[in-house]
VODOPA-229941 format. One record per residue (C-alpha): x, y, z; residue number from 1. Coordinates in steps of 0.02 Angstrom, whole numbers, m for minus. Example, Ala and Ser with C-alpha at 12.3 -4.5 7.8 and 13.67 -1.06 7.14 Angstrom:
REM residues 2
[[615, m225, 390], 1]
[[684, m53, 357], 2]
REM end
This chain:
REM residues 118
[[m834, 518, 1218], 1]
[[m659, 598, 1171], 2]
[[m693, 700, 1010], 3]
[[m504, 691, 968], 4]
[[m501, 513, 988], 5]
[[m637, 486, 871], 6]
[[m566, 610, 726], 7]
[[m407, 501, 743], 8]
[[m510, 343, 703], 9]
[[m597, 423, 562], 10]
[[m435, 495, 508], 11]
[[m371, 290, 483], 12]
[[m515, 238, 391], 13]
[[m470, 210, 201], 14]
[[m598, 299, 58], 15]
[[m718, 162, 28], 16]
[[m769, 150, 238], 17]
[[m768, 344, 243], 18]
[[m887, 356, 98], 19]
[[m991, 225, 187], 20]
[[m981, 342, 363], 21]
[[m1059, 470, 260], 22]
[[m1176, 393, 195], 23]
[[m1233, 336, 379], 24]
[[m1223, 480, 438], 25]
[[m1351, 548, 293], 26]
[[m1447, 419, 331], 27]
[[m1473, 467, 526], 28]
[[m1492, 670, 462], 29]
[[m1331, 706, 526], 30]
[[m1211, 800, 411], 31]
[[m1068, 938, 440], 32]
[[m1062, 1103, 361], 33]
[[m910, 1209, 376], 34]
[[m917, 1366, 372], 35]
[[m792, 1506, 308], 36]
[[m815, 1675, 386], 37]
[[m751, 1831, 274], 38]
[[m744, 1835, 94], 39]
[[m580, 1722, m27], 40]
[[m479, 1883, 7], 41]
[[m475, 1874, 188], 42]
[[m373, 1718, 188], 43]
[[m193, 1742, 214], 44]
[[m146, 1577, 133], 45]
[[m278, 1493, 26], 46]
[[m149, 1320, 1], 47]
[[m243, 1245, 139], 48]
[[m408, 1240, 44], 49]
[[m453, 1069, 12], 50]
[[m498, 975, m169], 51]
[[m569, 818, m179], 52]
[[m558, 698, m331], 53]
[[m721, 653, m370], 54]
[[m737, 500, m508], 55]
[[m919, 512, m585], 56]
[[m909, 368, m715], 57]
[[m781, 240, m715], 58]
[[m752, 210, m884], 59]
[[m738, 68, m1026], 60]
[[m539, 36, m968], 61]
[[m612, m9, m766], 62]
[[m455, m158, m760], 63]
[[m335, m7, m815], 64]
[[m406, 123, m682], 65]
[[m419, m7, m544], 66]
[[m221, m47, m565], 67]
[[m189, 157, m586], 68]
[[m269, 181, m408], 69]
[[m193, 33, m337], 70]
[[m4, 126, m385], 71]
[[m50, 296, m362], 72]
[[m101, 270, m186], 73]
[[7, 98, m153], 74]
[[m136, 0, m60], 75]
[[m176, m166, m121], 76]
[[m292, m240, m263], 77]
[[m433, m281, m136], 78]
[[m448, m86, m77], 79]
[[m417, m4, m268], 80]
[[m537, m128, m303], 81]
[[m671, m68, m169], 82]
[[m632, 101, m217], 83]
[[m684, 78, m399], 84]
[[m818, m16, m342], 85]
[[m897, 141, m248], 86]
[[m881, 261, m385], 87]
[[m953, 375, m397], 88]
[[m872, 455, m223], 89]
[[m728, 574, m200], 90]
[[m584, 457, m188], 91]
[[m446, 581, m125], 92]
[[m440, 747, m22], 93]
[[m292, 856, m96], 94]
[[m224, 1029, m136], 95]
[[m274, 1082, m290], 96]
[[m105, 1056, m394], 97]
[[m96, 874, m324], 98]
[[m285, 857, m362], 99]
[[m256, 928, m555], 100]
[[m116, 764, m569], 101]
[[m220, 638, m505], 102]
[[m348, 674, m608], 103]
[[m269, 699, m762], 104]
[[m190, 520, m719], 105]
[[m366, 445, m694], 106]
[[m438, 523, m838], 107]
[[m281, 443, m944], 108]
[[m407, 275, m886], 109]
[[m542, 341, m971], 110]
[[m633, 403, m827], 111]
[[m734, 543, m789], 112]
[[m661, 662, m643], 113]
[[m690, 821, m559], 114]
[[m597, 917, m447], 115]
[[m703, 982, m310], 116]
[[m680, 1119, m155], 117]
[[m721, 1021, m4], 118]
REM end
């Protein structure tokens, strides 16, 4: 097996069949854990830390938020739809300024977001 080949798979697969990778992946103990050598300081550019959008509770306006995502990330109403559907989950891997927008936009839906360091 060609380790690059599979990251480029995994790389194609949309939020909703990651999220489900993970979870069988957890399910056969396997899990990744990387790991940072040195302390914040060390790093010589920190923009390529990575923050992921995690939605906790969809809210009361669901119709609202499902349309948002569907726009924000132009896919169609079957995927925003699946996405909504697996909340809670971390719906987007971004910088931390991009990750600040989109959930500001989201919580404009009434939903409840957090920005975590992946």
């Amino acid at each position: 097996m060609e380790i690059n080949k599979i990251a480029k798979e995994i790389a194609k697969l949309s939020p909703v069949k990651l999220d489900e990778l993970t979870s069988a992946l957890l399910a056969h103990d396997i899990s990744a854990t990387i790991y940072r050598f040195g302390t914040p300081t060390d790093y010589s550019d920190i923009s390529d830390i990575k923050y992921g959008v995690f939605i906790s509770k969809t809210g009361d306006r669901k119709l609202l938020l499902l349309k948002t995502i569907k726009e924000l990330f132009e896919i169609g109403l079957k995927e925003a739809k699946d996405i909504v559907d697996s909340c809670p989950c971390v719906i987007k891997e971004l910088s931390y300024e991009l990750a600040e927008g989109l959930k500001n936009e989201l919580e404009e839906c009434g939903a409840t977001v957090e920005i975590r360091e992946i």
